[in-house]
N, C-alpha and C positions, 0 to 999 in steps of 0.2 A: 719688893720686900718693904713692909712697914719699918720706920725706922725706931732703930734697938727696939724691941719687942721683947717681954717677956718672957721667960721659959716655960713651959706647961701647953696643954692641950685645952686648955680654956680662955686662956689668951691669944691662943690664936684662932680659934671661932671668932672672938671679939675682931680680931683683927682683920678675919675674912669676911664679919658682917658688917664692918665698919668701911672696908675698900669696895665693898657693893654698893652699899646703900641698903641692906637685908635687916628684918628683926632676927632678933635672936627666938630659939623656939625652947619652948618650956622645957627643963632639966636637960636639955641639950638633943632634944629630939627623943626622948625615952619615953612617950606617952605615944599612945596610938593616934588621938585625936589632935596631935603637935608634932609628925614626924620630923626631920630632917635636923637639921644644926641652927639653919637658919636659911630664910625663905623671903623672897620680895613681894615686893606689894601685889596686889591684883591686877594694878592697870601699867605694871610693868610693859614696858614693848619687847623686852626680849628675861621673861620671867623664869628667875633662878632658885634651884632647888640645890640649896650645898651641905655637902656632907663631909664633913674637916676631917684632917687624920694626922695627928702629931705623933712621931718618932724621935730619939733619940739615939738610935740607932743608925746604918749607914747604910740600910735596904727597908723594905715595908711590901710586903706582898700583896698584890691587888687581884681578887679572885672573879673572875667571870660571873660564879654565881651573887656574888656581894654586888657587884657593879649593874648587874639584870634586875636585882633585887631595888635597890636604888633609883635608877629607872625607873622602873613602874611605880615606885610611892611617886616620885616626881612627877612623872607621866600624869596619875590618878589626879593631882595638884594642877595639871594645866602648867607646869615646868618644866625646863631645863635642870638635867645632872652637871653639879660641877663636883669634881673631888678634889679639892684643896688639897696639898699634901706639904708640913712642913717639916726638914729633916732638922733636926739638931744635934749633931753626935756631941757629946762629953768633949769639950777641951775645945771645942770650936767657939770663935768669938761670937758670932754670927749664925743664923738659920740662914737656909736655903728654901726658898717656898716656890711649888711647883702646883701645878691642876691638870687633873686627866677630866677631857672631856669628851663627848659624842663627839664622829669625827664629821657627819652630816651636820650638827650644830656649831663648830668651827667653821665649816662654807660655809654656813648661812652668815654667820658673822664677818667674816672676810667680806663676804660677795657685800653685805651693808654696806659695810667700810671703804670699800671699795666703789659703790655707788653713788655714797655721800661724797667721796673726795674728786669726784667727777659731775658730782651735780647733778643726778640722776634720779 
């Protein structure tokens, strides 16, 4: 979690393209030829394609078909899906920020992670 972070769902795009290293994408990815929220560079080594999702509520439903859909823009991008997810309910001090990712692109991350802290 960024520290004390704003309230709203545009503050924390900033916030998830700010802990990547991402640009942010034109009106928040609502353009056909700008999808996503925000997207990394080209010569990224492991290139992220994310799509924020602010609540204030104490659940947020994630659909198969949205998440397939997602995908494939990323996919068609030469990306990785990240789903940023941050909760804020009413009276909470604090967000709670979460990400659903490919569960194949977590091993590949780990296994890095894992390679580099072994010298590999």
């Amino acid at each position: 979690m960024m520290s004390r972070p704003d309230p709203g769902w545009e503050p924390f795009e900033s916030d998830v393209a700010e802990l990547f290293g991402l640009r942010r994408t034109i009106t928040s990815g609502n353009r056909f030829f700008d999808p996503g929220d925000a997207v990394s560079s080209p010569d990224d080594p492991f290139p992220i394609y994310a799509e924020a999702k602010y609540t204030e509520r104490i659940s947020y439903s994630v659909k198969l078909k949205d998440l397939q859909n997602y995908r494939d823009q990323a996919a068609t991008l030469g990306k990785h899906l990240i789903l940023p997810l941050r909760f804020w309910p009413r009276g909470q001090y604090a967000p709670q920020d979460w990400a659903v990712v490919d569960l194949y692109d977590l091993h590949d991350l780990v296994t890095q992670a894992r390679q580099r802290a072994h010298g590999i």
